[in-house]
C-alpha positions in Angstrom: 174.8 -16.6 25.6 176.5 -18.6 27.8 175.1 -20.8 31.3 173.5 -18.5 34.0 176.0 -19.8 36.5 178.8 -18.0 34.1 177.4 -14.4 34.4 176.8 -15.4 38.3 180.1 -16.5 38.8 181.7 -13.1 36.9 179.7 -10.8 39.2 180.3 -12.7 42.5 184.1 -12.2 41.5 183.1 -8.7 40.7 181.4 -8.4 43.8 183.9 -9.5 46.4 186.7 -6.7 45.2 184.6 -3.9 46.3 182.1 -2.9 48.8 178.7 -0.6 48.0 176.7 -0.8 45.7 177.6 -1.5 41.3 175.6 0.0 38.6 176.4 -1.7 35.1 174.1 0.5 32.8 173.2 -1.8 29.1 172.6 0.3 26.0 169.9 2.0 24.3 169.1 2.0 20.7 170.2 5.3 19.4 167.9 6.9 16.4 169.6 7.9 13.3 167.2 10.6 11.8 164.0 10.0 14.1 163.0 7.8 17.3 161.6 5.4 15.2 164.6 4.9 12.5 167.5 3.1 14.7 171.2 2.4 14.3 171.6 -1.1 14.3 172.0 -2.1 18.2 175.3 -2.8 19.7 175.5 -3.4 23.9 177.9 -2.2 26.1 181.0 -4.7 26.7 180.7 -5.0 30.3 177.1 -5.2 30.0 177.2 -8.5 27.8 180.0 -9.5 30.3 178.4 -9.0 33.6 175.0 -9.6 32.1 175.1 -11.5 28.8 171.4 -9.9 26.9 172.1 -8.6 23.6 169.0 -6.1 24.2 168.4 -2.5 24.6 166.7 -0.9 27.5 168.3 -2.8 30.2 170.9 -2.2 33.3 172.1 -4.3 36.7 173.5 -3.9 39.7 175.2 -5.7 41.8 175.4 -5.7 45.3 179.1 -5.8 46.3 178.1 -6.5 50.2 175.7 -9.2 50.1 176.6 -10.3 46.1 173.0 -9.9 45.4 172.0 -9.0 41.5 168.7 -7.2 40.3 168.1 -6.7 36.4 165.5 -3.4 35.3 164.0 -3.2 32.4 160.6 -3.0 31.4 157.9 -5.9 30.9 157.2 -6.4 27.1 153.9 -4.8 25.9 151.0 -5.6 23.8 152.8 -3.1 21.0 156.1 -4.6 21.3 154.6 -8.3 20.6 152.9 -6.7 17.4 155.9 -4.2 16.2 159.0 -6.5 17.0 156.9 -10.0 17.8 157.2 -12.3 20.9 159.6 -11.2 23.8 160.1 -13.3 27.1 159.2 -11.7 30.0 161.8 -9.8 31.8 161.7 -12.4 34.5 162.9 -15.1 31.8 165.9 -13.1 31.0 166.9 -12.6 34.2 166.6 -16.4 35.1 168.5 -17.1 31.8 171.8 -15.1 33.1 171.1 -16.3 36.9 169.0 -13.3 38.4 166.5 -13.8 40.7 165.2 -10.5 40.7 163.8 -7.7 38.9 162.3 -4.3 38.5 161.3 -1.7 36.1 163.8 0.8 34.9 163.1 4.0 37.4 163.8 1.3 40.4 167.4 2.1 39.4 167.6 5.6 40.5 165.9 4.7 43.9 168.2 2.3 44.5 170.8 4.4 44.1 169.3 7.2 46.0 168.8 4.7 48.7 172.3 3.6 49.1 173.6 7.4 48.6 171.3 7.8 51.7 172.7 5.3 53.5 176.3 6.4 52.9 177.3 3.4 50.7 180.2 3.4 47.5 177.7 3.9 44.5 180.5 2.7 41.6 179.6 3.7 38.0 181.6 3.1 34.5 182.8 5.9 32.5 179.9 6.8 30.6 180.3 6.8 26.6 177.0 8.1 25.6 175.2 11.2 26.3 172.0 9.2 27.4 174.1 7.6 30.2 175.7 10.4 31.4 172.5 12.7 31.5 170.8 9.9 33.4 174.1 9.1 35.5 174.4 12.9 36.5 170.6 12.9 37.9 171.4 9.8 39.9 174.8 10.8 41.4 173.9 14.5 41.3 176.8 15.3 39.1 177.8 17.5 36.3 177.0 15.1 33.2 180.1 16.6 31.8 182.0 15.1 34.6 180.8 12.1 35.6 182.9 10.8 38.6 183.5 7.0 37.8 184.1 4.9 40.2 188.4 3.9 39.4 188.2 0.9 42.2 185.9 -0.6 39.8 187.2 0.2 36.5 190.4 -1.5 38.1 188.2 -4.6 39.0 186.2 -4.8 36.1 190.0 -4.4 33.4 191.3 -7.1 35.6 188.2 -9.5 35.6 187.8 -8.7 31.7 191.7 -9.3 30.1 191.9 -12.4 31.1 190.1 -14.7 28.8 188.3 -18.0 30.1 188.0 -21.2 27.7 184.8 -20.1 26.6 185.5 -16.8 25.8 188.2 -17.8 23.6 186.0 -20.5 21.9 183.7 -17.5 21.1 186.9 -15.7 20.0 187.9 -18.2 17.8 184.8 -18.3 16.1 184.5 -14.9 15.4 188.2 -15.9 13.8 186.2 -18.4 11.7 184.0 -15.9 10.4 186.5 -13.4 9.6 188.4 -16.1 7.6 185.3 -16.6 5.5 184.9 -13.0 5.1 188.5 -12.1 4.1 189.0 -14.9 1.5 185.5 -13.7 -0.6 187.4 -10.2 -0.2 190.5 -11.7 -1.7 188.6 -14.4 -4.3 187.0 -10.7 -5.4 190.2 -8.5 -5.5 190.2 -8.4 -9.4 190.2 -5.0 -11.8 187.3 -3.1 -12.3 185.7 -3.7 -9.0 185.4 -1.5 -6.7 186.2 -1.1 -3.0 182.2 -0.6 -2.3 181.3 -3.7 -4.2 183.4 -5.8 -1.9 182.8 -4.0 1.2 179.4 -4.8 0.7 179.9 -8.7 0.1 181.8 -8.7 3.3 178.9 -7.2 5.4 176.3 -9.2 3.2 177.9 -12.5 4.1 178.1 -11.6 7.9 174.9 -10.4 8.2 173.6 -14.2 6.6 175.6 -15.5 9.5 173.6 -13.6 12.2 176.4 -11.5 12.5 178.1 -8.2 12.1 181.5 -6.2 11.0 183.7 -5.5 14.5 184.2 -2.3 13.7 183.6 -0.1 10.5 185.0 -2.1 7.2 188.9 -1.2 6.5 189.2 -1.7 2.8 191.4 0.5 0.5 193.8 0.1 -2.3 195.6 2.9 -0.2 196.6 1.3 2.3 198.6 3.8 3.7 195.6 5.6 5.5 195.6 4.1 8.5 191.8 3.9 8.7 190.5 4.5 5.0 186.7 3.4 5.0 185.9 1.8 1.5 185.1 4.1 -1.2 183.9 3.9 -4.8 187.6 3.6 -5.9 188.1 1.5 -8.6 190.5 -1.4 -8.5 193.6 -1.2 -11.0 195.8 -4.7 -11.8 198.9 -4.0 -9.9 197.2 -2.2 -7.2 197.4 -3.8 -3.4 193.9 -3.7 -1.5 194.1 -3.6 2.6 191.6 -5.8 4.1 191.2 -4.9 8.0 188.0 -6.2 9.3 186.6 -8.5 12.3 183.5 -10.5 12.7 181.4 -10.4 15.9 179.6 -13.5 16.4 175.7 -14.0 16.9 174.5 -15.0 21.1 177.6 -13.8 23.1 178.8 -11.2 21.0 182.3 -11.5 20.8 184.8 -10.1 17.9 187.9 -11.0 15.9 190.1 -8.5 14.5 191.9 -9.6 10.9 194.1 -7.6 8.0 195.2 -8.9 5.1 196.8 -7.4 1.9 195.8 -8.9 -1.5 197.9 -8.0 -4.8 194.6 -6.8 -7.4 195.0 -9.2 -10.4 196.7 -12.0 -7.8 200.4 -11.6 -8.5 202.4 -9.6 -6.0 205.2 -7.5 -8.0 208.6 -8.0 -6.8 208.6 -4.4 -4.9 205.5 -5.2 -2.8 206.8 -9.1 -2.2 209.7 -7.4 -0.3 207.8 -5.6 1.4 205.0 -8.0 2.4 207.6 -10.2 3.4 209.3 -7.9 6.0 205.8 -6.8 7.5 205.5 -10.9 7.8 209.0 -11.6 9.3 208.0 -8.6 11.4 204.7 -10.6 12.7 205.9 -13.6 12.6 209.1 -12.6 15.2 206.1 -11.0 17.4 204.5 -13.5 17.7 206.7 -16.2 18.7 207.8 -13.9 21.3 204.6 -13.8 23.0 204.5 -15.5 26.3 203.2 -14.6 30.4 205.9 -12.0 31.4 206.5 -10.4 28.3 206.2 -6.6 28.0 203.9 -6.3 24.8 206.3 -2.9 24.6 209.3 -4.9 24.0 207.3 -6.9 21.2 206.3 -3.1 19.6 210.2 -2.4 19.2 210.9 -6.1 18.0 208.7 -5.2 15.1 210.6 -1.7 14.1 213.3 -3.2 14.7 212.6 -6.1 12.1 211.3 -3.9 9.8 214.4 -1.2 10.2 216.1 -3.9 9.1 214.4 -5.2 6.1 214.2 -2.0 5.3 217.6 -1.5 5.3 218.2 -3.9 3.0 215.7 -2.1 0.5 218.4 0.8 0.6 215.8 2.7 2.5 217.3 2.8 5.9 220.9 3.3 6.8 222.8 3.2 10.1 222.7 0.9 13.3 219.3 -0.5 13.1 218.4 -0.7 17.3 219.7 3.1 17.4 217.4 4.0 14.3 214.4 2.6 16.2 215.5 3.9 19.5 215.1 6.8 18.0 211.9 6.5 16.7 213.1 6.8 13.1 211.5 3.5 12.0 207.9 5.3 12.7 208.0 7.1 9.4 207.2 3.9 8.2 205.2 2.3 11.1 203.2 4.9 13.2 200.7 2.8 15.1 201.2 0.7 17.9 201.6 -3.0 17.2 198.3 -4.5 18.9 195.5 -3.8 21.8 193.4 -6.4 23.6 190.8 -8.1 22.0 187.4 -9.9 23.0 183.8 -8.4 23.3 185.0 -5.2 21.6 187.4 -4.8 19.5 189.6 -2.8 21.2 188.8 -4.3 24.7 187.7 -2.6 27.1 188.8 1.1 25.6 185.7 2.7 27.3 187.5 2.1 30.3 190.3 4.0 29.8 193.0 3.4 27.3 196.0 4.0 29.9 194.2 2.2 32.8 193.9 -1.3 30.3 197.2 -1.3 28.7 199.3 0.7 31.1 200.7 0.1 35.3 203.0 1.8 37.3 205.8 -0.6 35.4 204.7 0.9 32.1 203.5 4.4 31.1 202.9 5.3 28.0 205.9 6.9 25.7 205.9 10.1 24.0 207.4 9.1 20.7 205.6 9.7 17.6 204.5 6.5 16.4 204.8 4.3 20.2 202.8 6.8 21.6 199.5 5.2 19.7 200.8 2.2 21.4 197.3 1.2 23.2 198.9 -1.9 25.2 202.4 -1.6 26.8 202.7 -3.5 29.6 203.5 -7.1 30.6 201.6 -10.1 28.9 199.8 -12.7 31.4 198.3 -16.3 30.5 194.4 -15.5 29.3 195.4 -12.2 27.3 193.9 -12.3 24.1 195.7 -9.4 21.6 196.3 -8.5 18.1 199.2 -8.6 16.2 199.6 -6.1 13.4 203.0 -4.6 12.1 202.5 -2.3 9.1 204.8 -0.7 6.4 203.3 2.4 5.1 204.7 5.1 2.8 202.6 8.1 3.3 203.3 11.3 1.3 202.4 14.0 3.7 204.4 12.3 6.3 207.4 11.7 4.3 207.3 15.4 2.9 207.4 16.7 6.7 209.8 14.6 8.1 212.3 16.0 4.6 211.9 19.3 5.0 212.3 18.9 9.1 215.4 17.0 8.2 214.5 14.4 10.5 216.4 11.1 11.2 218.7 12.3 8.1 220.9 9.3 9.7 218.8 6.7 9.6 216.3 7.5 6.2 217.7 7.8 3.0 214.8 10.4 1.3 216.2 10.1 -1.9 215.7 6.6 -2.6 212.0 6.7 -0.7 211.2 9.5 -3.7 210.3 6.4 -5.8 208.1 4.6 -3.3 205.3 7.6 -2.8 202.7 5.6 -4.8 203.4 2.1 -2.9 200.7 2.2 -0.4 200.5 0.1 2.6 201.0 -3.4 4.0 199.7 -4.6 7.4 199.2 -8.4 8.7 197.0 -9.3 12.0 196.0 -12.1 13.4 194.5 -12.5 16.8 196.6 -14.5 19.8 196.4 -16.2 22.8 198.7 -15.7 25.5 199.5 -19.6 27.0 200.8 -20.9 30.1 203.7 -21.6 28.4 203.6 -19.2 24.8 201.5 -18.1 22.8 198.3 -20.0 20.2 197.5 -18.0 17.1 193.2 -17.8 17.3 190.6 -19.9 15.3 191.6 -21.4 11.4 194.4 -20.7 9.4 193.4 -17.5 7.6 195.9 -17.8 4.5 198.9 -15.0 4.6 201.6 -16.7 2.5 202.5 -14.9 -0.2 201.7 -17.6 -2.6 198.7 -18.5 -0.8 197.1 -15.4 -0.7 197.9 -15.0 -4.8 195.7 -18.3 -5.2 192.8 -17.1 -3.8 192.7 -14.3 -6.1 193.5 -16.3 -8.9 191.0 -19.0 -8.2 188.5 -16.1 -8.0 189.0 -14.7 -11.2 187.9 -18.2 -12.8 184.9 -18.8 -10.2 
């Protein structure tokens, strides 16, 4: 956690763009086959923002007219002292993220029903879980299917949130640190006859000896042109290349890091996947030394396509003027994802809010394209943005067979020559960057992505 006067000082900014009253409701832990059996615990982003405790059971609010906070929860019990040991009382964790006050949980819904009686704003977050929209509907007297959330705030709280302070990108950088550890025992283990399971697992072991977690659901495939292929009990071949994606988020304040990297099984790239690994790195590399306030992160997306249209053309399997190819989306057959989204207490910052309403304004709106569409962040890049970087190169069967038989972008892709390239797989390179004053700073340690570099962790490995 960080200094009580932080979370004071985020909701008195909070406080003075709107007027009424602010409900900030923390998570619950969420049973997997019974009440007693839970899912390991995660809390709401703007919870930990506004309110920093990593605990279930909890909610705020925040007076926007007179900037006073109150904290509910419930006083820990004689049973939860034996069943999960020692807790401080709630007014301790108030203190410790500068609240004054408290009160038990069903204080909440007379508060609201107070200032609904009173006429006053009531603004609420788009609820994510069922829980929070049940309890939302019986305090708003809404449809829980339709929850009205309060857009004012969502504004506030997108604005307040994308802009990092230096703490929060200290945090940042550490989850960085973490993910490098995590991704070069992934690479020191990327060696025949393993399997995608057995590493998967020594990622999450070595986090969870760190007090921390996976960011999101391990990425970890030797086909790497899934998008999102979850680990299986594939087997590792020499020759194959495994997709690392995963983040670390860090123990107290709970923030993430985002990271992919592509490791050669056996530790030597083979000429055909050097080329390619090399354009999806020119590709990166170009986007990122383009990052600066000002920027549209849109024109960074086509910088990418167009770097990889044009190392792709030199693979003989491209053809044509490259900026028209990626104007017209042909490039997309190879890259259909957006090139990055906004990182910080979740991985995709701040997507409960509202996809659009985070990485989209009335300068930007999101394309129709196949492949920019999926685009989560469009618009113009400001000092304190924190974002990922991560061109791919894919060559996925289904997609390649549609866009043949459609006869689609017959100017642009030669099919023929992509009939030998089915089994390739994927490539994709992230990192995690700050938007400067003046540029841009690449997030926490070196994580190694050289070619070479990346072949000598593997080899080492297979000698450890």
């Amino acid at each position: 956690m960080f200094a009580p006067e932080t979370y004071a000082a985020r909701r008195s900014a909070l406080a003075r763009q709107l007027d009424g009253l602010i409900v900030i409701l923390g998570n619950d832990n969420v049973p997997m086959n019974y009440a007693g059996n839970v899912y390991g615990f995660r809390q709401d982003g703007s919870f930990l923002y506004y309110g920093g405790l990593d605990e279930p059971g909890l909610a705020l609010t925040i007076d926007a007219d007179t900037g006073e906070s109150v904290l509910y929860g419930h006083e820990p019990t004689l049973d939860d002292a034996i069943w999960e040991g020692p807790m401080a009382s709630l007014g301790d964790r108030a203190a410790a993220i500068g609240i004054p006050t408290t009160a038990v949980p069903d204080a909440l819904e007379e508060a609201v029903a107070s200032a609904r009686h009173a006429g006053r704003t009531v603004h609420v977050l788009p609820p994510y879980r069922a829980v929070h929209k049940i309890r939302l509907a019986k305090m708003l007297d809404e449809d829980a299917s339709s929850i009205q959330a309060s857009e004012p705030l969502i504004d506030a709280v997108i604005a307040q949130r994308l802009v990092k302070s230096d703490e929060e990108v200290a945090e940042i950088e550490k989850a960085v640190a973490l993910a490098k550890e995590v991704h070069e025992l992934a690479m020191s283990l990327a060696h025949p006859g393993r399997t995608e399971w057995e590493i998967a697992g020594a990622i999450e072991g070595h986090l969870a000896g760190q007090g921390g977690f996976p960011a999101f659901p391990i990425i970890l495939t030797k086909h790497g042109e899934t998008l999102h292929n979850h680990a299986s009990g594939a087997v590792l071949d020499a020759g194959d290349l495994l997709l690392i994606d995963t983040g670390a988020v860090v123990p107290g304040t709970r923030y993430a890091s985002d990271i992919t990297r592509v490791a050669p099984v056996g530790g030597t790239f083979s000429d055909r996947q050097r080329d390619v690994y090399q354009i999806v790195l020119d590709a990166q590399t170009a986007c990122i030394e383009g990052m600066a306030p000002g920027v549209p992160f849109r024109d960074l997306h086509q910088l990418a396509g167009l770097t990889l249209t044009r190392g792709l053309q030199g693979l003989g399997l491209m053809t044509g003027d490259a900026e028209e190819a990626v104007a017209a989306g042909a490039h997309a057959l190879f890259m259909p994802h957006g090139l990055g989204h906004p990182m910080g207490l979740d991985v995709h910052d701040m997507e409960g809010l509202g996809e659009d309403r985070v990485g989209y304004d009335d300068e930007f709106q999101r394309s129709d394209q196949f492949g920019t569409k999926y685009l989560r962040f469009g618009r113009r890049l400001d000092a304190g943005h924190v974002m990922t970087v991560e061109p791919g190169c894919y060559f996925i069967p289904a997609l390649m067979d549609v866009w043949q038989r459609e006869g689609k972008h017959l100017d642009f892709i030669d099919y023929d020559a992509l009939s030998s390239w089915r089994d390739f797989g994927g490539v994709r390179l992230e990192d995690d960057v700050l938007v400067t004053d003046v540029g841009f700073r690449v997030l926490g340690p070196e994580i190694p992505k050289a070619p070479e570099a990346v072949e000598t962790i593997i080899r080492a490995g297979a000698s450890a």
